[in-house]
N, C-alpha and C positions, 0 to 999 in steps of 0.2 A: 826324396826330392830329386829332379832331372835339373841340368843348368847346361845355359846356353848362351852363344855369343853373342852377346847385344849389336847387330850390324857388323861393320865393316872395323867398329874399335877394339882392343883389347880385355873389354869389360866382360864378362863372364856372370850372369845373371842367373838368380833361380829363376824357373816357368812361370811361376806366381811373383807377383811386384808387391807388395803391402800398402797399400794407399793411405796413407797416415791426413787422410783430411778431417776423419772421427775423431782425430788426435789434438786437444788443444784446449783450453779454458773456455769451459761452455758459456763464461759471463762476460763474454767479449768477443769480438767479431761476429758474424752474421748468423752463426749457427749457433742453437742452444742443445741438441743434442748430441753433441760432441764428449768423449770420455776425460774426466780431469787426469792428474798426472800421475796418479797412482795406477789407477785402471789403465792409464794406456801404456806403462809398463808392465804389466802383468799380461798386454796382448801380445806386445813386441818380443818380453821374455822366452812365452809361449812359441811364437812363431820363428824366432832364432832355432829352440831346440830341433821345430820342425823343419828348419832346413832352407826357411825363406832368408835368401841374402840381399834381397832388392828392395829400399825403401825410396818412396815418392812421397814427398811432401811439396810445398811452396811458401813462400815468404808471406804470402797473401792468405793462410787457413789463418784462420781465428787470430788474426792481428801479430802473428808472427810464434806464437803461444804453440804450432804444430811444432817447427821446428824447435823451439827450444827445448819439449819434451823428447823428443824423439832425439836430436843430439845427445840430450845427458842422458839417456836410457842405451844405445848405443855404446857410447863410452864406457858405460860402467858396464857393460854387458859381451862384448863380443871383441874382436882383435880388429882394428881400423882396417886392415889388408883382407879382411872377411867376407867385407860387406860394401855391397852398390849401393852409396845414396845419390837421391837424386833430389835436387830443389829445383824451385822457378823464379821467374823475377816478370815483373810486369809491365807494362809502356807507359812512357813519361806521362806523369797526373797532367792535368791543367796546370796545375799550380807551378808546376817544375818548367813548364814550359814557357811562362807569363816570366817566371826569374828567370829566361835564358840558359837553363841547365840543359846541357845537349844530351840529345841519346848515351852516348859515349859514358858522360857524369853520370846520367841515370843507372847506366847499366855495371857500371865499378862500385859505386854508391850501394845500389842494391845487393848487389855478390858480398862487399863486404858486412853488409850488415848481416847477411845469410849465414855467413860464416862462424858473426860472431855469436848469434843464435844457436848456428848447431857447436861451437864449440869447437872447431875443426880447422883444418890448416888448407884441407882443399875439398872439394865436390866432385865425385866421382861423374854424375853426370847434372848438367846445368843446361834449364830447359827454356825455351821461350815461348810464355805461358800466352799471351796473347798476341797476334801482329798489331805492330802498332803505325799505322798510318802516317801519322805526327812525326814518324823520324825515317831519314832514306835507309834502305836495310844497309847499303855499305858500310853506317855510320856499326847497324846492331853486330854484323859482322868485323868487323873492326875490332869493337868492343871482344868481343867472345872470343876473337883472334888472342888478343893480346890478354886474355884470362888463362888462357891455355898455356902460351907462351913461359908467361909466370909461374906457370903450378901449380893454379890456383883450383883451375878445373881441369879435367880430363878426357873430356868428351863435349860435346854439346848438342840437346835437343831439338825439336820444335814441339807445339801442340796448339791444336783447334787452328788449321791452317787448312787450306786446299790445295790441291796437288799443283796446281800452276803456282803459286806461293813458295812451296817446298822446290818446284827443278828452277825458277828463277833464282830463287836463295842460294841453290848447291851449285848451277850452274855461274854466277857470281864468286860465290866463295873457288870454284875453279881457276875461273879467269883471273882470279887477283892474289890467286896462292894462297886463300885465308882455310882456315878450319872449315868443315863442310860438316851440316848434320847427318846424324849417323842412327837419329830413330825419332818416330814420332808419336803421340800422345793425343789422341783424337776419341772420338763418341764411337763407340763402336759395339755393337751386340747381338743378340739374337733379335730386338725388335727394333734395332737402329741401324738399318746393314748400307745406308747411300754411300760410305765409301769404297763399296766395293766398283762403282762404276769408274773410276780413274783414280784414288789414291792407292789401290792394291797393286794397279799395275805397276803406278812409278816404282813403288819400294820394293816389290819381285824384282825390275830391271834393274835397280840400282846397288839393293842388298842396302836396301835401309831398315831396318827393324818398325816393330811397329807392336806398340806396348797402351792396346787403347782403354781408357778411362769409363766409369760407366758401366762395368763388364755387366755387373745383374740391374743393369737398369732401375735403382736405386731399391733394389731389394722387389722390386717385382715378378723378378727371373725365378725370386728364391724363395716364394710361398706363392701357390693360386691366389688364393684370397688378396693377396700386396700386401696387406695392412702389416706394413714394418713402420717401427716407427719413422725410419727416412721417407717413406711414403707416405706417410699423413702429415710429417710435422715439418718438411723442408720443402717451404712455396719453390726453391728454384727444380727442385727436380718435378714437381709436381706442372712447373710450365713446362717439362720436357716432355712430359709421359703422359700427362693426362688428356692432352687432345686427341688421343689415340689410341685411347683405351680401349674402344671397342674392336678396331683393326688386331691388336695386338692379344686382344684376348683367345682367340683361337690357337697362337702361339703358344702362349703360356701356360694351356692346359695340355697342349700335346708333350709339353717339356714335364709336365705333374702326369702325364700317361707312362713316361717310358723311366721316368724316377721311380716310378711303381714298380712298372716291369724289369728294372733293374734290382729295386731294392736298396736303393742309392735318396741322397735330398736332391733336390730340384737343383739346388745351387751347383754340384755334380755333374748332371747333367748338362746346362746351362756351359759349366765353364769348357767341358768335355767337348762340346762342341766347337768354342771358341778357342782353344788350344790347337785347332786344325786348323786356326786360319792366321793366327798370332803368332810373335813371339815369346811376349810375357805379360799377362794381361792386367794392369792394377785394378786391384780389388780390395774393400777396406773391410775389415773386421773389427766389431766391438764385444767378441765374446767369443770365447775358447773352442766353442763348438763352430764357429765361424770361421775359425783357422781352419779345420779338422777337415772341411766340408773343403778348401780352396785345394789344400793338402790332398787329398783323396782324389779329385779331378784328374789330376796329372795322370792317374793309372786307370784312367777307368776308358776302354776303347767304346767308340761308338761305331756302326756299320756304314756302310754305304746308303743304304736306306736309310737308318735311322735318322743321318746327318740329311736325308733330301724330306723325310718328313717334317723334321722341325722346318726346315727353308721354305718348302714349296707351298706356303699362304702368307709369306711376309710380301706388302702390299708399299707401295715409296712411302716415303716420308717427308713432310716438310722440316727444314732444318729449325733447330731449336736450341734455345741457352746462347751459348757464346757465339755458334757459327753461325746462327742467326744474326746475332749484331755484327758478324763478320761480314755476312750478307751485303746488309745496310749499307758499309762501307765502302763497296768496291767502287760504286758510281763517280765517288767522289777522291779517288786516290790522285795523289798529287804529287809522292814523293815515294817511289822505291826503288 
């Protein structure tokens, strides 16, 4: 395993991130293929030996069911000072807002519920999982401020943001002395590449990290054929990737031409390339051969060519999932 500095903070990350959103009680919350909690310690076990020290979860997988596996599996597994984990917290429901709970409540409310989930005293990095319209960012910054303060966290994220989003937030947290994010967590891949038109540049100039989500494009990346089970059996990825199936399919089999020519899985390939443009990419595994394949990435060099074959037929993208409802929102912003 390679490990590297997460941004600007003191965090020391492996290459590979573990995305523990497969992680959590499949008979509750939105996904049913998710691993129970025997299996998703037997991945996490796995992937500890292999050297991955960066866990991403959030408060919102499977009704909070990720984090509490991946806490006590954690605990009982590795030394706390080992390992980067990371959670999320999400923007004030309706509901919190109709009771006058402000940003601020929301956002201590959730940490500590996070915490009590994983079991833990603090959160290595603590991410914000969606912008939230509904509340001014001074108030979310504020909040994150004073989590840091405390000890409670030690870094703070963002994710599914736009780069105007991200230098208003850093350049704010500037101007008022607060904690400034130090990585972001966004859609990113070989068949989803629109950040590279203005998010790459902010985080090169800034030395913000960038640990994007999504890496095989919900197992697309990682068999020609797709048919993974997150590919047939999870409608949200399936409104991500399937309007675009035809675009991307040319992609896809040039990534199954040079796995060949390598003698490597697609997944290899796939990540081989996205390790040249990242810092540590989360990617989730639900079977020991799926660690193996993230694991093996990290060594495997791709050419100069090679990296402009896969590129040169990726065609724009319209935004999709989250950044799409992100979209929707800007028209109507009233409060950041």
């Amino acid at each position: 395993m390679k490990y590297i500095r997460l941004g600007k903070s003191d965090l020391i990350v492996s290459r590979i991130c573990m995305g523990c959103m497969g992680f959590g009680d499949p008979l509750t919350g939105l996904h049913h293929w998710t691993l129970n909690e025997m299996a998703s310690r037997n991945i996490i076990r796995y992937s500890l030996e292999k050297g991955i020290n960066f866990y991403d979860t959030a408060i919102a997988y499977q009704n909070g069911s990720s984090e509490r596996y991946v806490g006590r599996a954690l605990r009982d597994m590795a030394k706390r000072d080992d390992i980067v984990l990371a959670t999320k917290f999400l923007p004030r429901s309706p509901e919190q807002i109709a009771k006058g709970i402000s940003g601020k409540q929301a956002i201590t409310s959730s940490l500590d519920q996070s915490l009590k989930n994983l079991g833990m005293d603090y959160i290595d990095l603590y991410i914000y999982h969606i912008w939230d319209f509904n509340t001014p960012l001074i108030d979310v910054l504020e909040a994150l401020h004073a989590a840091v303060t405390a000890g409670k966290v030690r870094a703070i994220g963002i994710s599914n943001c736009y780069a105007w989003q991200l230098a208003k937030a850093n350049a704010l947290a500037e101007r008022e002395g607060l904690t400034p994010f130090v990585s972001v967590q966004s859609h990113y891949n070989l068949i989803m590449r629109e950040d590279e038109r203005e998010l790459f540049g902010l985080c090169a100039e800034d030395g913000i990290a960038m640990t994007p989500y999504s890496a095989l494009a919900s197992g697309r990346l990682s068999r020609k054929d797709g048919f993974t089970r997150r590919a047939t059996e999870d409608d949200y990825a399936r409104g991500k990737y399937d309007n675009t199936a035809e675009q991307d399919r040319v992609i896809i089999e040039r990534v199954a031409e040079l796995a060949e020519r390598h003698q490597v899985s697609m997944t290899e390939i796939s990540l081989a390339w996205l390790l040249t443009k990242v810092t540590s990419p989360v990617v989730g595994a639900t079977k020991k051969e799926h660690v193996d394949g993230l694991v093996n990435s990290i060594n495997l060099q791709l050419s100069t060519e090679e990296i402009h074959f896969l590129e040169e037929s990726y065609q724009p993208h319209f935004l999709s999932g989250i950044m799409a409802q992100n979209a929707s929102y800007t028209k109507d912003i009233k409060q950041v």
